[in-house]
C-alpha positions in Angstrom: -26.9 8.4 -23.0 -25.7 10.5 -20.6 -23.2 10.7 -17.9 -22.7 12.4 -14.7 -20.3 12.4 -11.9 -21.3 13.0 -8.4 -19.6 13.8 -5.2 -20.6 10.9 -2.4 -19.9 12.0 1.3 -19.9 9.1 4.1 -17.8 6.2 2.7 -15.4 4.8 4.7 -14.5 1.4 3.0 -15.1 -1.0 0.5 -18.4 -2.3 1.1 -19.5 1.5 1.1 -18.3 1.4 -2.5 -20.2 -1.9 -3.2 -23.4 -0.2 -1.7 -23.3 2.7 -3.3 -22.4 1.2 -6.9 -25.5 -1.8 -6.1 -27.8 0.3 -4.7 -27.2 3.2 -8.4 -27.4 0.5 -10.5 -30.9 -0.7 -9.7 -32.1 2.3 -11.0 -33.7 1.6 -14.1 -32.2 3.5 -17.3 -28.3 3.4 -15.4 -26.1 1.3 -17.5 -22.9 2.2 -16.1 -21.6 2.7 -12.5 -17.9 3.4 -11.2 -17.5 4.4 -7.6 -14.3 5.9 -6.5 -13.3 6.0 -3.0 -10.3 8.3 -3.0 -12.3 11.2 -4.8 -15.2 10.0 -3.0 -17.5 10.8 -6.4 -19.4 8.4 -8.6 -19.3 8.4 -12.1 -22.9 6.9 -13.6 -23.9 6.4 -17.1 -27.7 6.7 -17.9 -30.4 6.9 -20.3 -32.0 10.7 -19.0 -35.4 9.6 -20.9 -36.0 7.4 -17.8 -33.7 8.8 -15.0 -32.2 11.9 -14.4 -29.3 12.9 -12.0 -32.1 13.7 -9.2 -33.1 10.6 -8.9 -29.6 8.8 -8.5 -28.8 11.6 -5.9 -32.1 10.8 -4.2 -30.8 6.8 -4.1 -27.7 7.4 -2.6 -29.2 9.7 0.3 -32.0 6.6 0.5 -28.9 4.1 0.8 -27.9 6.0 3.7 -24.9 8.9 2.3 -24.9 12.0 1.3 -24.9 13.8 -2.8 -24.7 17.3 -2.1 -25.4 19.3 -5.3 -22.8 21.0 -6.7 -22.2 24.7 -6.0 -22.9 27.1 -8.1 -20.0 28.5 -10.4 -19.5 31.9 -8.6 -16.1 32.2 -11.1 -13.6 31.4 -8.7 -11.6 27.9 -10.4 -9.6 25.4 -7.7 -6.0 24.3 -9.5 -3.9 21.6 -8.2 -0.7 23.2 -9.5 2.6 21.0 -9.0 5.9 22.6 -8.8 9.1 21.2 -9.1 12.4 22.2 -7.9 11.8 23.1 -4.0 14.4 21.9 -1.8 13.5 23.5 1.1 11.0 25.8 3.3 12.2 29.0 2.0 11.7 27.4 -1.5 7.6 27.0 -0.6 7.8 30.0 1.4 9.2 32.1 -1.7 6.5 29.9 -3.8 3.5 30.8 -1.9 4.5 34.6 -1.7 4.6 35.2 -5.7 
């Protein structure tokens, strides 16, 4: 088995979440589906003998939203860093500056 997460753009409710998770697990060879809707990404569980990643991106664009691919790692990381302590503007100010 293998598992994959991938970013869903267009959802604005719960249904959305319904369709999507329906509409990936009629794929045959997905035995696993979880749809968030805060991270707006889906996190699928399949047998890659009889689907692939393409093919679930290809359902969700057929369901009517969007599964950009991923960019490619150019070697620059995003961090979600939380700091403590800050009482005040100068605090983020001084923050941001080192």
């Amino acid at each position: 088995m293998a598992k994959s997460s991938i970013g869903i753009e267009g959802m604005s409710c719960a249904a959305c979440v319904r369709r999507v998770e329906e509409g990936i697990r009629s794929l045959p060879g997905v035995t696993d589906v979880a749809v968030n809707f805060a991270t707006s990404r889906a996190t699928v569980e399949f047998d890659p003998a009889v689907t692939g990643e393409g093919a679930i991106r290809r359902r969700i664009v057929e369901i009517g939203y969007g599964a950009p691919e991923a960019p490619a790692e150019s070697g620059l990381r995003k961090a979600v860093i939380l700091v403590g302590g800050m009482t005040c503007a100068a605090c983020v100010r001084r923050v941001e500056n080192a």
